[in-house]
Residue frames relative to the residue before (quaternion, step in Angstrom):
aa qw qx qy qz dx dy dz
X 1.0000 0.0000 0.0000 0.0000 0.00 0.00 0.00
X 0.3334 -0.8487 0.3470 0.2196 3.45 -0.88 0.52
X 0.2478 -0.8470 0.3709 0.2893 3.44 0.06 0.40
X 0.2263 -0.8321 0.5022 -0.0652 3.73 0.04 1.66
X 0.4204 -0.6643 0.6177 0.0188 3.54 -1.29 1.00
X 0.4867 -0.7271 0.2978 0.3817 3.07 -1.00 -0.02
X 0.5680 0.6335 -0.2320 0.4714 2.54 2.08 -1.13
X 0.8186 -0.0933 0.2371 0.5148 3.63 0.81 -1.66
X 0.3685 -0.8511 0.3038 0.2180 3.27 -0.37 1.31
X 0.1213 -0.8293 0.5448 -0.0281 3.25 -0.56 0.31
X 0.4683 -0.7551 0.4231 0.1775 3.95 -0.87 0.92
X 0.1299 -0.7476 0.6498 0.0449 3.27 -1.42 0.40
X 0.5580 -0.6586 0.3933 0.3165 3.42 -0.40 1.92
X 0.8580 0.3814 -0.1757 0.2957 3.44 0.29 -1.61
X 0.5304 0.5342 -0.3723 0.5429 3.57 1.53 -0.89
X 0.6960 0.5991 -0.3017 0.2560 3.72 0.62 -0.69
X 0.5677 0.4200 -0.4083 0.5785 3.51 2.04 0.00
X 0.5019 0.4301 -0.5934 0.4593 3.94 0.76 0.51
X 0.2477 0.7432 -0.6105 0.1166 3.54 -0.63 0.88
X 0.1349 0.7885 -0.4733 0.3690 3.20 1.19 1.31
X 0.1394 -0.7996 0.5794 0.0745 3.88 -1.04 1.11
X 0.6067 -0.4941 0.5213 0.3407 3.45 -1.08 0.14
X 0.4484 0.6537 -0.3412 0.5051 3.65 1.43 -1.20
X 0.8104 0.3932 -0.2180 0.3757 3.67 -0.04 -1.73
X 0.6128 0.6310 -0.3836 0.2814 3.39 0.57 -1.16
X 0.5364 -0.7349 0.4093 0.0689 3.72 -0.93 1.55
X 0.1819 -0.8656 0.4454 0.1388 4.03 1.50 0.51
X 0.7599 0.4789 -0.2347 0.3716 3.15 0.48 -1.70
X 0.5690 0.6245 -0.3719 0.3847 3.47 1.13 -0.81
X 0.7661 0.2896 -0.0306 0.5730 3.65 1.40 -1.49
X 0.0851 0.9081 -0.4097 0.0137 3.55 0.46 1.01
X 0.3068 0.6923 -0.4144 0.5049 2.80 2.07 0.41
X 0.6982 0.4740 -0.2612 0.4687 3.66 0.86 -0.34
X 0.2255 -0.6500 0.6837 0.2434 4.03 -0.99 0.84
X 0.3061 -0.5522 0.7553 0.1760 3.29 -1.14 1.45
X 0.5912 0.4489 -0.5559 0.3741 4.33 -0.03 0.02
X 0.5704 0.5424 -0.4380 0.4343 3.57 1.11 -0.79
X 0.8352 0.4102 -0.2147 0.2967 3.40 -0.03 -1.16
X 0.5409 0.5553 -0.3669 0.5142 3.30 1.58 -0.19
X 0.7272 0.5396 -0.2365 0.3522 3.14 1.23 -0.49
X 0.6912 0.4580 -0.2719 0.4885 3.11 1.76 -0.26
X 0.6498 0.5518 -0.3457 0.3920 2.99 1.71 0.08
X 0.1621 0.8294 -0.3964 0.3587 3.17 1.68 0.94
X 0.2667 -0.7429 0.5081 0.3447 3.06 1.42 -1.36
X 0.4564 0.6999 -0.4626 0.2965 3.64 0.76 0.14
X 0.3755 0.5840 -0.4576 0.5555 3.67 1.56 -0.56
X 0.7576 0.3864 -0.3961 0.3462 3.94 -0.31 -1.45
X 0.4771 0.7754 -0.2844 0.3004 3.50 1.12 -0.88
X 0.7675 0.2597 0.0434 0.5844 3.21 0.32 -2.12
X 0.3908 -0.7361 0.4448 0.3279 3.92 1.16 0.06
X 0.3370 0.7946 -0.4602 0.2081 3.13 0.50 1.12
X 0.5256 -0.6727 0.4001 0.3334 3.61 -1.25 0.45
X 0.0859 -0.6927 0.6621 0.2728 3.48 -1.40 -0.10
X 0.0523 0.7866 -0.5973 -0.1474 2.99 -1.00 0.26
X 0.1442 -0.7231 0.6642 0.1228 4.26 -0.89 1.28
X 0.0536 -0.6985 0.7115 -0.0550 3.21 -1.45 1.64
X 0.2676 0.7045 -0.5463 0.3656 3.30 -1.45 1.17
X 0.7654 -0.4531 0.4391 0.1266 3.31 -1.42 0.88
X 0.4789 -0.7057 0.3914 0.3456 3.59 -0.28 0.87
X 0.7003 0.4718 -0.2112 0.4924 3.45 -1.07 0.29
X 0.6293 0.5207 -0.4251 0.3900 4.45 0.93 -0.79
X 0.5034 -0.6241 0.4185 0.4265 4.08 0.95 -0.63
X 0.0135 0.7268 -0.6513 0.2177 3.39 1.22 0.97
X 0.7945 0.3781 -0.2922 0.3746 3.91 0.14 -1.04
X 0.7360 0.3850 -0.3177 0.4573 3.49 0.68 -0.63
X 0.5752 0.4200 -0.4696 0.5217 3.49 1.10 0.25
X 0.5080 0.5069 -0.4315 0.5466 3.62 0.62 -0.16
X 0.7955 0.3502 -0.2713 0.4134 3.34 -0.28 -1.31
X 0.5634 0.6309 -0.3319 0.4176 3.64 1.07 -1.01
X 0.7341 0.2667 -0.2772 0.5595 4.00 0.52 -0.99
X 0.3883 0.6362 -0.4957 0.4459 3.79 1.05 0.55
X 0.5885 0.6373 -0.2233 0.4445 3.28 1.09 -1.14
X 0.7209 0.3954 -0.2110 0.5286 3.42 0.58 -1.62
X 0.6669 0.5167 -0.3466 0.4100 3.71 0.55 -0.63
X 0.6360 0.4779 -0.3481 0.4959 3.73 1.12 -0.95
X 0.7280 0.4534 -0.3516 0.3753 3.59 0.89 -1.06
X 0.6219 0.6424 -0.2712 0.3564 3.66 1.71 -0.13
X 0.1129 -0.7720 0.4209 0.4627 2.98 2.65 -0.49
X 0.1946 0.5381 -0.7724 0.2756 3.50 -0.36 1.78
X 0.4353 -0.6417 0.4998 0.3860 3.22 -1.02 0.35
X 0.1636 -0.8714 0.4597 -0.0497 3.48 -0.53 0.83
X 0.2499 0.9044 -0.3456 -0.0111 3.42 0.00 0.68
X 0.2161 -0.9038 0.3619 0.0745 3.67 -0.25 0.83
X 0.0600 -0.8694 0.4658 -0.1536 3.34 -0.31 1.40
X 0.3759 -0.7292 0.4888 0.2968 4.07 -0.86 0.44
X 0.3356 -0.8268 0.2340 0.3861 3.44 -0.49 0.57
X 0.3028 0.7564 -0.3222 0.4820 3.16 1.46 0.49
X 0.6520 0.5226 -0.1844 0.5174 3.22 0.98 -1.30
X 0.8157 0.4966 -0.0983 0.2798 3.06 0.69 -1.62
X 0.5687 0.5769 -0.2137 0.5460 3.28 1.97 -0.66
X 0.5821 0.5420 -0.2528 0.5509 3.51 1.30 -0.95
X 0.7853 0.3161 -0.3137 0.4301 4.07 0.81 -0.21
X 0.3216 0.7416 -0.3562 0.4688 3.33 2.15 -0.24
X 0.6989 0.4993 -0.1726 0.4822 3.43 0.87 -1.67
X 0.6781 0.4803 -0.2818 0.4796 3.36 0.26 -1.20
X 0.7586 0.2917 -0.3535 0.4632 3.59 0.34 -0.90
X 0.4251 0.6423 -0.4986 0.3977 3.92 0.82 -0.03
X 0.8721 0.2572 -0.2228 0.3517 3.40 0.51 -1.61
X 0.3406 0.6815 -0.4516 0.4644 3.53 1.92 0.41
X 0.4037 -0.5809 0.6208 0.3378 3.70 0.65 -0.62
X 0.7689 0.4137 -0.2724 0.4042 3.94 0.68 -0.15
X 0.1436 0.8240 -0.4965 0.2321 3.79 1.34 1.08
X 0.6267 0.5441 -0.3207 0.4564 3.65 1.03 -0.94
X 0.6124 0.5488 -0.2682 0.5018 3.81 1.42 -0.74
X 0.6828 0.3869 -0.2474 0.5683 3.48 1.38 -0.76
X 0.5598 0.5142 -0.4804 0.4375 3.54 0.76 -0.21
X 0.7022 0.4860 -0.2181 0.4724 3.90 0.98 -1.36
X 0.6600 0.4070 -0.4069 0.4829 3.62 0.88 0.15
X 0.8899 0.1935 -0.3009 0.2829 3.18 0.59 -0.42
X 0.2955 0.5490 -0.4849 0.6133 3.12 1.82 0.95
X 0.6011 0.4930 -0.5336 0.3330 3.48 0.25 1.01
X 0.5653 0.6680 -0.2769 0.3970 3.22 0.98 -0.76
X 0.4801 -0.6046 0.5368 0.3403 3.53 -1.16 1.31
X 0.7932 0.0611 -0.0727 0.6015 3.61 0.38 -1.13
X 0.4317 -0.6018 0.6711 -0.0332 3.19 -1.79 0.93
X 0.2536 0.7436 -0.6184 -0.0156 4.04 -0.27 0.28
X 0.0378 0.6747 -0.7234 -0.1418 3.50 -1.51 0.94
X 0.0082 -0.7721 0.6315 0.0705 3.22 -1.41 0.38
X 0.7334 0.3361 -0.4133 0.4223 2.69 -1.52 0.93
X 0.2459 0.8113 -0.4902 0.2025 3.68 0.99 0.35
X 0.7537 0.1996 -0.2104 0.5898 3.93 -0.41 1.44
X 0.5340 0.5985 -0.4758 0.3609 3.62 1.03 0.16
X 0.7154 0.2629 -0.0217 0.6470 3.63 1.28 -0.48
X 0.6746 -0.5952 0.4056 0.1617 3.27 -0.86 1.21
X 0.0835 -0.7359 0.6716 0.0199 4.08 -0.60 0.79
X 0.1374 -0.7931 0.5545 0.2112 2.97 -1.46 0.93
X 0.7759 -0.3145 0.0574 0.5438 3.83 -0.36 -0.16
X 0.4646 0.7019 -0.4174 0.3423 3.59 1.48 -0.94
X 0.7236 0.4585 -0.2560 0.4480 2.70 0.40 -2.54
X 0.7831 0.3092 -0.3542 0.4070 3.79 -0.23 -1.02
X 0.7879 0.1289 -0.5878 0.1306 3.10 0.24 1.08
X 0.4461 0.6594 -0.4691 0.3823 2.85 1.32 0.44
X 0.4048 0.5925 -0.4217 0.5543 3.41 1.39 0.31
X 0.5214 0.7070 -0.2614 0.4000 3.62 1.11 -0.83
X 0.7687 0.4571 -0.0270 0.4466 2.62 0.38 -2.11
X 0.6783 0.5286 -0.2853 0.4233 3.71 1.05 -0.73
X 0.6306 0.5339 -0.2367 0.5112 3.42 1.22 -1.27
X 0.6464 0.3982 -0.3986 0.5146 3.72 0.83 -0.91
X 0.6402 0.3628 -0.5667 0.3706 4.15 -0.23 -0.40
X 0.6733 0.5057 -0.3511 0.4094 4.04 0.32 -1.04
X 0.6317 0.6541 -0.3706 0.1893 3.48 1.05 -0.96
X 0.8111 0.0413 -0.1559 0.5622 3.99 0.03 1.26
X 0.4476 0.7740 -0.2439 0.3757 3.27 1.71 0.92
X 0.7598 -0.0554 0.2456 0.5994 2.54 1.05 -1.94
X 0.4887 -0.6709 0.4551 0.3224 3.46 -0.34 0.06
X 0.1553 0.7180 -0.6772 -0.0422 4.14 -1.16 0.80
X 0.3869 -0.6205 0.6762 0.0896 2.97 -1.74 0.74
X 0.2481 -0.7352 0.6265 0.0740 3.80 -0.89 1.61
X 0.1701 0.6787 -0.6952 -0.1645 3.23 -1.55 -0.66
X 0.0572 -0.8657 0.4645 -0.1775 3.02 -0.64 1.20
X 0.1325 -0.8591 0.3877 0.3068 3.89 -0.18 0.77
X 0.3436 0.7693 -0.4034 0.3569 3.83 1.75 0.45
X 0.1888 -0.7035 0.5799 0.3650 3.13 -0.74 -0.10
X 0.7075 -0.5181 0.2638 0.4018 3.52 -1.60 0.02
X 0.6431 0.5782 -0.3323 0.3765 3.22 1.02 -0.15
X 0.7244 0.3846 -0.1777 0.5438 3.20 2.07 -0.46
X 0.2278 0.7409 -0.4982 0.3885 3.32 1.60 1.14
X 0.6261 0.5637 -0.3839 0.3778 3.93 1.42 -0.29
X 0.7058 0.3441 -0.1784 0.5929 3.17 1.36 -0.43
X 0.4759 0.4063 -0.5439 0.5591 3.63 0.76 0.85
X 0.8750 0.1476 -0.2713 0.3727 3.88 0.57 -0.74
X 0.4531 -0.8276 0.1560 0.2922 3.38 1.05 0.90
X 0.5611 0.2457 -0.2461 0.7512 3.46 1.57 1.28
X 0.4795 -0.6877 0.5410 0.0669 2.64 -1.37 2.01
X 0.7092 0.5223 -0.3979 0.2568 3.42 0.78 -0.08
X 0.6819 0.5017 -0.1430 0.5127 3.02 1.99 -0.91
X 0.4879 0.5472 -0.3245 0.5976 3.45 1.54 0.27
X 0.7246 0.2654 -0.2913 0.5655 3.76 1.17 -0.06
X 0.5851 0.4345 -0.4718 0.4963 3.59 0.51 0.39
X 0.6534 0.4021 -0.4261 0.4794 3.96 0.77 -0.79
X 0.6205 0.5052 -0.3841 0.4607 3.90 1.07 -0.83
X 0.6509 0.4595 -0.3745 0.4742 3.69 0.55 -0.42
X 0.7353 0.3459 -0.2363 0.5327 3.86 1.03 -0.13
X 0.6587 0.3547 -0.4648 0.4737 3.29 0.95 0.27
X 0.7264 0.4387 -0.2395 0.4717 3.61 0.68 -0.86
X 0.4094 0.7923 -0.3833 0.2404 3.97 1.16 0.28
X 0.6330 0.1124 0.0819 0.7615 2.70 2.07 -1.43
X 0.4538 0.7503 -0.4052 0.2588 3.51 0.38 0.88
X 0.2323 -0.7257 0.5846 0.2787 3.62 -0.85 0.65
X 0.3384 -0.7848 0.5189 0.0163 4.19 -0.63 0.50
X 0.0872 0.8377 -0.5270 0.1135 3.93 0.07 1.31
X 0.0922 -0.9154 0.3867 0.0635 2.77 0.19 1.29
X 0.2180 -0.8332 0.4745 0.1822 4.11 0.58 1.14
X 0.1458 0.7675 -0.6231 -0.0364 3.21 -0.86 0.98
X 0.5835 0.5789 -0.4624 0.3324 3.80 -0.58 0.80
X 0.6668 -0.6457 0.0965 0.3594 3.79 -1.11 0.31
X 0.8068 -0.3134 0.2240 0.4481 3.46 -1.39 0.03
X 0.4791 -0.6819 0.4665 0.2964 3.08 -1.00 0.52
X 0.6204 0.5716 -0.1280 0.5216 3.24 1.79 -1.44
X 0.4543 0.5446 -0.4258 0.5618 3.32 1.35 -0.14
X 0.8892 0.2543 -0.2219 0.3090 2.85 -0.47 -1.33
X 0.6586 0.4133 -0.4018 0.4837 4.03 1.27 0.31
X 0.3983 0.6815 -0.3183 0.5250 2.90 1.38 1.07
X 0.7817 0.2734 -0.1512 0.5397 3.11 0.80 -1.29
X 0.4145 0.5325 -0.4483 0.5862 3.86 1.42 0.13
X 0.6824 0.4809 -0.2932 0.4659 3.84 -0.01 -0.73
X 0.8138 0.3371 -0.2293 0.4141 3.50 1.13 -0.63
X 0.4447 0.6612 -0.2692 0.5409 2.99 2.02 -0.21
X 0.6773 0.5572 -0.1676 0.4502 3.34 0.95 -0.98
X 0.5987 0.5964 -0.1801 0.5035 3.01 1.20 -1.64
X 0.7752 0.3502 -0.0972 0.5167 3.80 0.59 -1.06
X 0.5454 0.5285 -0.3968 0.5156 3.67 1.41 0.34
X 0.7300 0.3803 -0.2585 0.5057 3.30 1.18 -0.65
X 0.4310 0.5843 -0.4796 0.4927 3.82 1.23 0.17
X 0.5335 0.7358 -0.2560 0.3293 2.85 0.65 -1.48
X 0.7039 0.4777 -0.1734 0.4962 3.53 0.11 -2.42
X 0.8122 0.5049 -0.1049 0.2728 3.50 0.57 -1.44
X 0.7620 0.3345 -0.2821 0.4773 2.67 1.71 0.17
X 0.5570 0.4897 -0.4859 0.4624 3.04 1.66 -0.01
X 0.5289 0.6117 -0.4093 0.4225 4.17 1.25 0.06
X 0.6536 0.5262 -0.3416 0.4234 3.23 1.30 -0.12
X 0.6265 0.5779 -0.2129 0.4776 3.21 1.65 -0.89
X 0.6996 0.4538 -0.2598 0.4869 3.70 1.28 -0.10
C-alpha cells in the first residue's frame, strides 16, 4: 500500500506488501460480510466525518485485506494513508519513548487521514505498550479516522491491554465513532489449503491408477 500525502506521494517499504483490492476480495466465500457495507465505506465518508473502523474475526476471514484494501481507495484518493502492524507499531512507540523523542512520534502519526493497525491481540502488550497505545489513540481520537483488525473480541480487549482500565478508555474512543464488521466464517488459508490437498491427492490418485494399467 502506498502511503500518499497530500501534497506529494511518497512510499512506505512495509505498507507496500499490503497490495490487497476490494476488486479481489472473494465475498461469497464470507457471506457473513455485506459487500453493500464495505462499498459503502469505501466511499470514504468514514475519513471525512473522522470516523473509526474497526474488522473483527478469526484468523484467516480477510479482516486484513479489507483493512488494507480501503487503504488502497484512500491512497488512490491522496489521503494520507498509512499502514502499520500492531506489534510493529508498539515496538517503535517504545523505542521512541526511550529516545526522548515519543511526542515527535505521537505528531507524525497523528497526522495521517487514515491510520491502519492490524492484528491487535495477536501478541501480548505490556503496560507501556498499552499505554502508549493510549496515548496514540487519544491524539487521533475525533481527528482522524483508524481502521483496526483484530482477532479479540471486545470483551477480550482487557487482556490484550493488560489493564482493565486502559482497555476501557481506548474502547470508549475507538467505538464512539465507529462502524464494527464483525467476520464470522472460515479461513481463507484453510480453505487454500484444503484445495492444494485435494489436488495434491487427485494427482496420487491418477498416478496410481496409471500404474495399475
Amino acid at each position: 500500500m502506498a502511503e500518499l500525502t497530500m501534497e506529494r506521494p511518497r512510499e512506505n517499504l512495509e505498507s507496500l506488501k499490503m497490495k490487497n483490492t476490494l476488486e479481489d476480495f472473494d465475498f461469497s466465500f464470507q457471506p457473513s460480510i455485506d459487500k453493500r457495507q464495505i462499498e459503502g465505506l469505501a466511499t470514504m465518508r468514514f475519513l471525512e466525518n473522522g470516523e473509526n473502523i474497526v474488522f473483527l474475526g478469526p484468523p484467516g476471514v480477510g479482516k486484513t485485506h479489507l483493512a488494507s484494501a480501503l487503504g488502497m481507495v484512500a491512497a488512490r484518493h491522496r489521503f494520507s494513508t498509512y499502514y502499520i502492524n500492531c506489534h510493529s507499531l508498539i515496538e517503535q512507540l517504545k523505542k521512541a519513548h526511550f529516545e526522548n523523542r515519543l511526542p515527535d512520534k505521537l505528531k507524525a502519526l497523528g497526522k495521517y487521514k487514515l491510520l491502519i493497525i492490524d492484528e491487535i491481540g495477536y501478541l501480548p502488550m505490556d503496560i507501556q505498550g498499552a499505554n502508549l497505545f493510549f496515548q496514540l489513540i487519544a491524539r487521533r481520537y475525533e481527528k482522524v479516522s483508524t481502521v483496526f483488525t483484530s482477532n479479540k473480541t471486545f470483551s477480550q480487549w482487557n487482556e490484550i491491554f493488560a489493564d482493565v482500565t486502559i482497555a476501557s478508555a481506548i474502547l470508549d474512543r475507538v467505538l464512539h465513532h465507529c462502524t464494527v464488521v464483525n467476520i464470522k466464517g472460515e479461513s481463507y488459508r484453510l480453505k487454500e489449503r484444503k484445495e492444494y490437498m485435494k489436488q495434491k491427492q487427485h494427482i496420487v490418485n491418477t498416478l496410481f491408477e496409471q500404474g495399475q494399467n
